[in-house]
C-alpha positions in Angstrom: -11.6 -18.7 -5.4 -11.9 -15.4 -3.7 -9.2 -12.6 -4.5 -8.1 -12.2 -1.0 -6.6 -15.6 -1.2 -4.8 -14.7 -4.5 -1.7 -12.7 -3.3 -0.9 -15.9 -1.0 -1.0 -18.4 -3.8 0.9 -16.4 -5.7 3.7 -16.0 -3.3 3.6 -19.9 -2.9 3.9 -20.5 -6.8 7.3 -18.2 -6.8 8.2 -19.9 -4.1 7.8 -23.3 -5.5 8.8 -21.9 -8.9 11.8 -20.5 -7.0 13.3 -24.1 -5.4 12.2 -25.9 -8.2 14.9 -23.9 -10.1 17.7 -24.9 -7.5 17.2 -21.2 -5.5 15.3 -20.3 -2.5 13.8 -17.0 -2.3 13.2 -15.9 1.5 9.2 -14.9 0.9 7.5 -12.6 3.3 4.3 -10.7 3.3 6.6 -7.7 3.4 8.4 -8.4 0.5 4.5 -9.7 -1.4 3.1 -7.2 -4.1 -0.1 -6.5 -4.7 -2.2 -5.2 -7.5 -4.8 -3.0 -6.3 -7.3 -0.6 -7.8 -5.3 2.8 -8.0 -6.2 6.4 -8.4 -3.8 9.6 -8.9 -5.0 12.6 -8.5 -9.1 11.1 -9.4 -7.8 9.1 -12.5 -7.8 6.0 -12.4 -4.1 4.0 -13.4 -1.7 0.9 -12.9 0.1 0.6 -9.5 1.8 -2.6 -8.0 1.4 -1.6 -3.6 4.2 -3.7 -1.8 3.4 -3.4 2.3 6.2 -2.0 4.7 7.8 -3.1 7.3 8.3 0.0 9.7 8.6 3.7 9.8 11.6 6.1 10.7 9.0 8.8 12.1 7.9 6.5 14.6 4.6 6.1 12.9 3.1 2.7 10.0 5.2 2.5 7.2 2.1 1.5 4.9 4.3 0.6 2.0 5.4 1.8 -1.4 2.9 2.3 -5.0 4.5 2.1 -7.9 3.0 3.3 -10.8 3.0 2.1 -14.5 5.1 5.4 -15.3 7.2 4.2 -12.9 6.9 6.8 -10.5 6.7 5.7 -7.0 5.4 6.8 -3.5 6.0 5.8 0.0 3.2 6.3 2.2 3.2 6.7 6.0 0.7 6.9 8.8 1.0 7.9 12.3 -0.9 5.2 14.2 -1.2 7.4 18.0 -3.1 10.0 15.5 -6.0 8.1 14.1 -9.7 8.2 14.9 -12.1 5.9 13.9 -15.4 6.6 13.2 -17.5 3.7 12.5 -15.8 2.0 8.9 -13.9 5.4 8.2 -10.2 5.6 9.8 -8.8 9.0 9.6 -5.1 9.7 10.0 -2.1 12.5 10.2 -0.3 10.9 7.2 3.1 11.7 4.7 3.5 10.8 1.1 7.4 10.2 0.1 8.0 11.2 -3.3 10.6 9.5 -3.8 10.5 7.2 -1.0 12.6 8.5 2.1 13.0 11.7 0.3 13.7 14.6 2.9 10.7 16.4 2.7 7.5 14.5 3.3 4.5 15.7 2.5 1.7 16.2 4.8 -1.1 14.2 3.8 -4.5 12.7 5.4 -5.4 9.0 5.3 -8.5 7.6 5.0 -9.2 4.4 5.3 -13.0 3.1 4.2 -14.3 -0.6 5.1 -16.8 -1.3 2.6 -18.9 -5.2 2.2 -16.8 -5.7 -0.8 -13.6 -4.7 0.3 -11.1 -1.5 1.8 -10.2 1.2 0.9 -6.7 3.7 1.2 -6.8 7.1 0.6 -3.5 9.2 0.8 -4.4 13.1 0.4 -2.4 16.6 0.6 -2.6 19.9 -0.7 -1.2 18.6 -4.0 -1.6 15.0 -4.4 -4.6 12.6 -3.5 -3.5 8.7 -3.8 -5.8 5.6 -2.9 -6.0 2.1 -3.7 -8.6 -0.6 -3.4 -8.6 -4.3 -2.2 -11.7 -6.0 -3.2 -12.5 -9.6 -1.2 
């Protein structure tokens, strides 16, 4: 079984796991978290990444990392902004620290397509964040 299909099953087992205790959980692949590779800052850590559903700014809410210490980021990208070139995407792009905090910070995404999977990579003066899905 190939780890792309993992986050799906797993929603469907605490779904199942969910009704079978006499509650129904309404699901979506907003609501879904996913384990990723993470780095902060070039060091590798833990991070659970749970997708968004919009932004404020008028731009991608790409969703929220958490962080094992428990700190957590919002991340957003403004779509109109990006250029593609070949498997890179490059984007204007804010970190929230903590999530719809008042001052964003400007940031660069960078988005990789590799064989093996994709890469996110969330960078400002002060902070680089990126996480990894593998297929």
């Amino acid at each position: 079984m190939g780890c792309g299909r993992w986050p799906r099953i797993r929603s469907t087992i605490t779904a199942a796991l969910a009704v079978g205790a006499g509650f129904a959980l309404p699901l979506s692949p907003l609501q879904a978290q996913y384990s990723p590779h993470c780095e902060r800052n070039g060091r590798r850590e833990f991070c659970a990444y749970t997708p968004g559903p919009g932004s404020p700014y008028g731009g991608l809410d790409a969703g929220r990392l958490v962080f094992a210490d428990h700190s957590v980021y919002g991340l957003q990208r403004e779509e109109r902004s990006c250029r593609d070139h070949g498997p890179v995407r490059i984007c204007r792009a804010w970190i929230l620290s903590p999530p719809r905090s008042d001052q964003p910070i400007p940031a660069t995404y960078r988005g990789t397509a590799y064989e093996g999977g994709y890469r996110h990579a969330y960078q400002s003066a002060r902070l680089q964040l990126s996480y990894t899905f593998l297929d």
